[in-house]
Short mmCIF file of the C-alpha atoms (twelve columns), coordinates in Angstrom:
data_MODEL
# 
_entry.id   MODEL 
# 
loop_
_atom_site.group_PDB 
_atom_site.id 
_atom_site.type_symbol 
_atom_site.label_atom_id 
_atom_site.label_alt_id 
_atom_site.label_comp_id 
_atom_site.label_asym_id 
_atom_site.label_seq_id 
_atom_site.Cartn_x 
_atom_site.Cartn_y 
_atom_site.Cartn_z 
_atom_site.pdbx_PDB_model_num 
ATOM 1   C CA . UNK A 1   43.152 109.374 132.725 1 
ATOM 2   C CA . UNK A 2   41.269 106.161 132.880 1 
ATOM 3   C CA . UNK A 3   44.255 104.245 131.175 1 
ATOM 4   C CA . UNK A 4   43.959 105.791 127.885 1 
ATOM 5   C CA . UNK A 5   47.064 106.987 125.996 1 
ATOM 6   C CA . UNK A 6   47.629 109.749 123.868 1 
ATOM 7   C CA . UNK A 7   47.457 107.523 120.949 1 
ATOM 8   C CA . UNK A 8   44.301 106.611 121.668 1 
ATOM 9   C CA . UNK A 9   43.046 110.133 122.663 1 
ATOM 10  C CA . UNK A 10  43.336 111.251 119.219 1 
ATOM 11  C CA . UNK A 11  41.664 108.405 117.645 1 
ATOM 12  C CA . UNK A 12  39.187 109.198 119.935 1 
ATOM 13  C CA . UNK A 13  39.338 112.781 118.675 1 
ATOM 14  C CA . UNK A 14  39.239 111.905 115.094 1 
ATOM 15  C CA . UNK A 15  36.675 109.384 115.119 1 
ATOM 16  C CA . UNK A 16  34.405 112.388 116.919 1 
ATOM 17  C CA . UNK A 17  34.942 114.517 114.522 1 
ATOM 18  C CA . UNK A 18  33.399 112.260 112.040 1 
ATOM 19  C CA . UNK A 19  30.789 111.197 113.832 1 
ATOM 20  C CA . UNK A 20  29.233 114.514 115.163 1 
ATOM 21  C CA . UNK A 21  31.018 116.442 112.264 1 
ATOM 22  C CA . UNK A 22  33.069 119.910 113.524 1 
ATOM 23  C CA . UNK A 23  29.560 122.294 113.496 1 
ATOM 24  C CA . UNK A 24  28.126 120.321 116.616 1 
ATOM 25  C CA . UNK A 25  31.600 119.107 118.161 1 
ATOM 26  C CA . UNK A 26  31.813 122.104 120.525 1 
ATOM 27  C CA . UNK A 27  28.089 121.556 121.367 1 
ATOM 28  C CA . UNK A 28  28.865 118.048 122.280 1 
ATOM 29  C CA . UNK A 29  32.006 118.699 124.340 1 
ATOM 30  C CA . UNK A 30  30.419 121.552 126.296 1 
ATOM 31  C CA . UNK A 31  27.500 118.557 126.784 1 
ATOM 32  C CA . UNK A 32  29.525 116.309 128.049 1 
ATOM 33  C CA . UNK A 33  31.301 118.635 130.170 1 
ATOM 34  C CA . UNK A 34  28.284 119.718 131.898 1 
ATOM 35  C CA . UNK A 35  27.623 116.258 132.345 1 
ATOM 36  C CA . UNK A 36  30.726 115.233 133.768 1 
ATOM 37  C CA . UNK A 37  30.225 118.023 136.273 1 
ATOM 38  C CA . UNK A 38  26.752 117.059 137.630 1 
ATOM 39  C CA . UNK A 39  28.042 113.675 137.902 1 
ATOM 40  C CA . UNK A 40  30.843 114.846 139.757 1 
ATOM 41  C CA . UNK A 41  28.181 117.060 141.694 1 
ATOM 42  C CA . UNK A 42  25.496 114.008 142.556 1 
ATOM 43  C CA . UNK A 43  29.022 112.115 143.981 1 
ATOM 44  C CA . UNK A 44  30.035 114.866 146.069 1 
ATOM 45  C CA . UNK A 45  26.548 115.546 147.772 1 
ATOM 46  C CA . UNK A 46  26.341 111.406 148.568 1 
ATOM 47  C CA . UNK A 47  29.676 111.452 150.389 1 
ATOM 48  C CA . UNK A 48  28.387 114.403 152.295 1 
ATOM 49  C CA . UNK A 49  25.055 113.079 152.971 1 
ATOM 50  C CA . UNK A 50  26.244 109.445 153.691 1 
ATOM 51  C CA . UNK A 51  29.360 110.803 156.437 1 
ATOM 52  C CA . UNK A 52  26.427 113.202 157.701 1 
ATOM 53  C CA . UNK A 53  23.801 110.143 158.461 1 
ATOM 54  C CA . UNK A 54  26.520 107.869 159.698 1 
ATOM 55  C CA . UNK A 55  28.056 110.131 162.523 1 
ATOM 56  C CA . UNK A 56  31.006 111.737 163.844 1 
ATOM 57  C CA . UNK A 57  32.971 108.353 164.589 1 
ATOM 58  C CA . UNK A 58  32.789 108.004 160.274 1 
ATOM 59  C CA . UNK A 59  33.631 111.666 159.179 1 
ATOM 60  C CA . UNK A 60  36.907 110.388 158.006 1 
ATOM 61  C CA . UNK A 61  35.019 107.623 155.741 1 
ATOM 62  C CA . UNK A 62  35.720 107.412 151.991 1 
ATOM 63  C CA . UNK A 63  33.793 105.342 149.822 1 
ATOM 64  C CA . UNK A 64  37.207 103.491 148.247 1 
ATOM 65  C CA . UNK A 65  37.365 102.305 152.141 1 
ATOM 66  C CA . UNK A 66  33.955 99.911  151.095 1 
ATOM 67  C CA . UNK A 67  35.647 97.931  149.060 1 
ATOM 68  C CA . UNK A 68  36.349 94.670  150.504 1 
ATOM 69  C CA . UNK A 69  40.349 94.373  149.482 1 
ATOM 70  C CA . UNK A 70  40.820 98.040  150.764 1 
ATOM 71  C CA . UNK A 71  38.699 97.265  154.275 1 
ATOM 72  C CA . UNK A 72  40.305 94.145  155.072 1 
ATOM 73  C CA . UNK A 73  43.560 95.716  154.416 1 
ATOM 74  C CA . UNK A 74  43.137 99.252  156.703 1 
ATOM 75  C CA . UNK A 75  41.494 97.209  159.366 1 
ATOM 76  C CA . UNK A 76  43.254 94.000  159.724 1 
ATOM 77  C CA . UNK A 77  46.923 94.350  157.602 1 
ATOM 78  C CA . UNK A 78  47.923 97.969  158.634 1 
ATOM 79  C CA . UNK A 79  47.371 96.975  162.120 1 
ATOM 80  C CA . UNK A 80  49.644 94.405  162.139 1 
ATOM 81  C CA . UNK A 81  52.215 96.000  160.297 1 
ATOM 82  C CA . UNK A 82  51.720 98.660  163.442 1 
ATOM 83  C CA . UNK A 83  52.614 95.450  166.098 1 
ATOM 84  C CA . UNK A 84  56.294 94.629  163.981 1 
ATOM 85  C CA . UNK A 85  57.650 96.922  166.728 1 
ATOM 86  C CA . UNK A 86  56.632 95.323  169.999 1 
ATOM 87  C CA . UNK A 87  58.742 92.895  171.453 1 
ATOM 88  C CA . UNK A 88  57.285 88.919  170.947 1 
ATOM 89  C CA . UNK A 89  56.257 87.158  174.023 1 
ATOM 90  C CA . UNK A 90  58.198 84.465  175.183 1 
ATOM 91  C CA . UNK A 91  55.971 81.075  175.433 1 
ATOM 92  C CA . UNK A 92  58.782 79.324  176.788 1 
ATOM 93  C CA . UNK A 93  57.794 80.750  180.470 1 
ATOM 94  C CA . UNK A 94  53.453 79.536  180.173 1 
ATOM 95  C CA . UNK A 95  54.278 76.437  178.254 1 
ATOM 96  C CA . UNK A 96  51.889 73.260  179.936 1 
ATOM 97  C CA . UNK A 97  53.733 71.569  182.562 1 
ATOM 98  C CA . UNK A 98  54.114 67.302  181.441 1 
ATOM 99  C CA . UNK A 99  51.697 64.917  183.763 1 
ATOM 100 C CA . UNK A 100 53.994 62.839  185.541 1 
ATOM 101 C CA . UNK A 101 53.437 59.562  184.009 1 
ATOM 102 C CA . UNK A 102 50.690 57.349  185.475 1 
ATOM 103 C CA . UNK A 103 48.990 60.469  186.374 1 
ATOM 104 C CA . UNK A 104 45.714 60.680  185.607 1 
ATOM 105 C CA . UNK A 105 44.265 64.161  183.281 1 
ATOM 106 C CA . UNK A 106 42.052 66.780  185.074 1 
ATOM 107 C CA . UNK A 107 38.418 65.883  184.174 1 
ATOM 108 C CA . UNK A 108 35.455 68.406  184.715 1 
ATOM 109 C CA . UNK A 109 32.109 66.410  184.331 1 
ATOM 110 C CA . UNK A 110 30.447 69.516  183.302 1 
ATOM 111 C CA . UNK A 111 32.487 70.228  179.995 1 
ATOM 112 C CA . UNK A 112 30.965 66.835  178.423 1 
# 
């Protein structure tokens, strides 16, 4: 949970307990509950609203797939790792054919 250890949960707890004393603990903790839920509410209804606005064709959309590192690797890595199982061309058939020597390059006016 967020990288904290038990260790450091109950310093957590302790320090609480002297800060807000044990008569208004509970108060705070059902606080901060509530809190946590409307948060966890307001994130909810902005998935839903955004995958609404943007279509069918992004109903599968999560909002960890915006971040850069994760895009670039569903869209560009995982398809490659998909292509490990076709077979590799072989160049050796369309490699350029050698001008015989003397011979003077194709030239197309237009290209310069």
């Amino acid at each position: 949970m967020f990288g904290i250890g038990p260790l450091e949960l109950v310093v957590i707890a302790i320090v609480a307990v002297l800060v807000f004393g044990p008569d208004r603990l509970p108060e705070f903790a059902r606080t901060a509950g509530r809190l946590l839920r409307q948060v966890r509410q307001m994130v909810t209804n902005a998935q839903n609203d955004l995958r609404n606005e943007l279509g069918p064709e992004y109903a599968d959309l999560e909002l960890q797939d915006l971040n850069p590192k994760n895009f670039v690797r569903k869209h560009l890595l995982e398809p490659m790792d998909d292509d490990d199982d076709k077979p590799v061309a072989n160049f050796a058939d369309s490699a350029p054919q050698r001008l015989p020597a003397g011979a003077k390059p194709p030239y197309d006016p237009e290209s310069t």
